[in-house]
N, C-alpha and C positions, 0 to 999 in steps of 0.2 A: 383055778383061776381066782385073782382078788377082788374084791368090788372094784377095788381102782380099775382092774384090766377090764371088767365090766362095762362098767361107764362109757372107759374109751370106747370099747369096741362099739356100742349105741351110739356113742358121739359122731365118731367115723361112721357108721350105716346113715345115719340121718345127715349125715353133710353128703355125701354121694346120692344119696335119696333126690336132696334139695338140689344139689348140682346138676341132676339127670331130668328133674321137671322144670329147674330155669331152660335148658338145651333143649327141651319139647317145647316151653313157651317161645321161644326164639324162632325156634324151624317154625313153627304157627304161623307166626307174626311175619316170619318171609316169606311164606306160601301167599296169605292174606295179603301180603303187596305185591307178591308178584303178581297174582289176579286182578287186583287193579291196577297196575299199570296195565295189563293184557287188554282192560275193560276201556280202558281210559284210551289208550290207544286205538283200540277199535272205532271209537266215538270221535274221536280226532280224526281219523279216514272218512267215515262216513262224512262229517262236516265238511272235508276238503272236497268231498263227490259233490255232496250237493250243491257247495259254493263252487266249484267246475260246473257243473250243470246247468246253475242260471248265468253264469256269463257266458257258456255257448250259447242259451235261449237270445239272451240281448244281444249277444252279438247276432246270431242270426235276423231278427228283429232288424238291426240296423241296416244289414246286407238286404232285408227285402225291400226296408225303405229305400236305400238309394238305387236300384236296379229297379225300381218303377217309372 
């Protein structure tokens, strides 16, 4: 083998190398959003329970004021 076919062959390992850790930083990066949206969602539920929650309180409230 020639230094030329050398090089290449380095050239090519090290672009597959870089090609293989951009495609792990990627997968990362979608995991990391998919969990927050998982997170963000969840917190969005919760907020609609508890804004449910105080408008059955007032509503209830209002039904004892008028039935007095």
């Amino acid at each position: 083998m020639g230094m030329k076919d050398q090089f290449q062959d380095k050239a090519e390992e090290l672009a597959n190398k870089a090609k293989e850790k951009a495609g792990q930083g990627r997968d990362e990066a979608r995991e990391r959003g998919q969990e927050r949206g998982q997170e963000r969602g969840q917190e969005r539920g919760q907020q609609r329970d508890e804004a449910s929650e105080r408008m059955q309180r007032e509503e209830d409230r209002m039904d004892q004021d008028y039935d007095v």
